[in-house]
SEROZA-207086 format. One record per residue (C-alpha): residue number from 0; residue in one letter; y, z, x. Coordinates in pm, 1 decimal, decimal comma. Example, Ala and Ser with C-alpha at 12.3 -4.5 7.8 and 13.67 -1.06 7.14 Angstrom:
0|a|-450,0|780,0|1230,0
1|s|-106,0|714,0|1367,0
This chain:
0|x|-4536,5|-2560,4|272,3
1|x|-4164,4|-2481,1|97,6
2|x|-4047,8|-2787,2|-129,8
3|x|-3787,3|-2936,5|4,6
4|x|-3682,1|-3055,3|-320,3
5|x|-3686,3|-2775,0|-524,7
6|x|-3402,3|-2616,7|-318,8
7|x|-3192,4|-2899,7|-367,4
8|x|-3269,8|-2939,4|-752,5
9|x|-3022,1|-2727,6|-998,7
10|x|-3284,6|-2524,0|-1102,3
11|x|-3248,9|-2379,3|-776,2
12|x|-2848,1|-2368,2|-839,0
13|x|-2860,6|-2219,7|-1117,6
14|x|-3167,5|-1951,8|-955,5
15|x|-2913,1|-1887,0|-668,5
16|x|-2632,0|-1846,2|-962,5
17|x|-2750,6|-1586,9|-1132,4
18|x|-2949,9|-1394,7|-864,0
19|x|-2596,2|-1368,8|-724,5
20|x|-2407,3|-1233,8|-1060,4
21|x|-2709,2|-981,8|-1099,3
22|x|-2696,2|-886,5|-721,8
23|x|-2296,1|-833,3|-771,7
24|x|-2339,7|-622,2|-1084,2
25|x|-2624,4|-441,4|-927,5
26|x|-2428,8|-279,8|-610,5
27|x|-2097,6|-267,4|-810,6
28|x|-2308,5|-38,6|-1038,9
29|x|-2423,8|164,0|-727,2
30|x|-2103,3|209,0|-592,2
31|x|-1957,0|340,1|-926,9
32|x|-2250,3|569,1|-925,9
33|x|-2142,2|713,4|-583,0
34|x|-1795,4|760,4|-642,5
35|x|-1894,3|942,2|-954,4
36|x|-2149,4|1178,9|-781,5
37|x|-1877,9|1214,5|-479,5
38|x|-1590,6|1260,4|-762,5
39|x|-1822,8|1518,2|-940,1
40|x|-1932,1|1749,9|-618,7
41|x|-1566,4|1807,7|-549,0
């Protein structure tokens, strides 16, 4: 059973916050990584 009330709580808000800087960082990282491999085999 999911608890309702922990997804409406700001512990979840603040969860959601930085799961979504860390996701952001994450595939802005991968994509700098490709354009330097791509940049690099040219």
């Amino acid at each position: 059973m999911i608890n309702l009330q922990f997804f409406t709580s700001n512990k979840y808000k603040q969860f959601l916050k930085i799961f979504k800087q860390k996701l952001y960082f994450f595939c802005y990282n991968l994509a700098f990584n490709i354009q330097k491999r791509s940049f690099y085999a040219t």
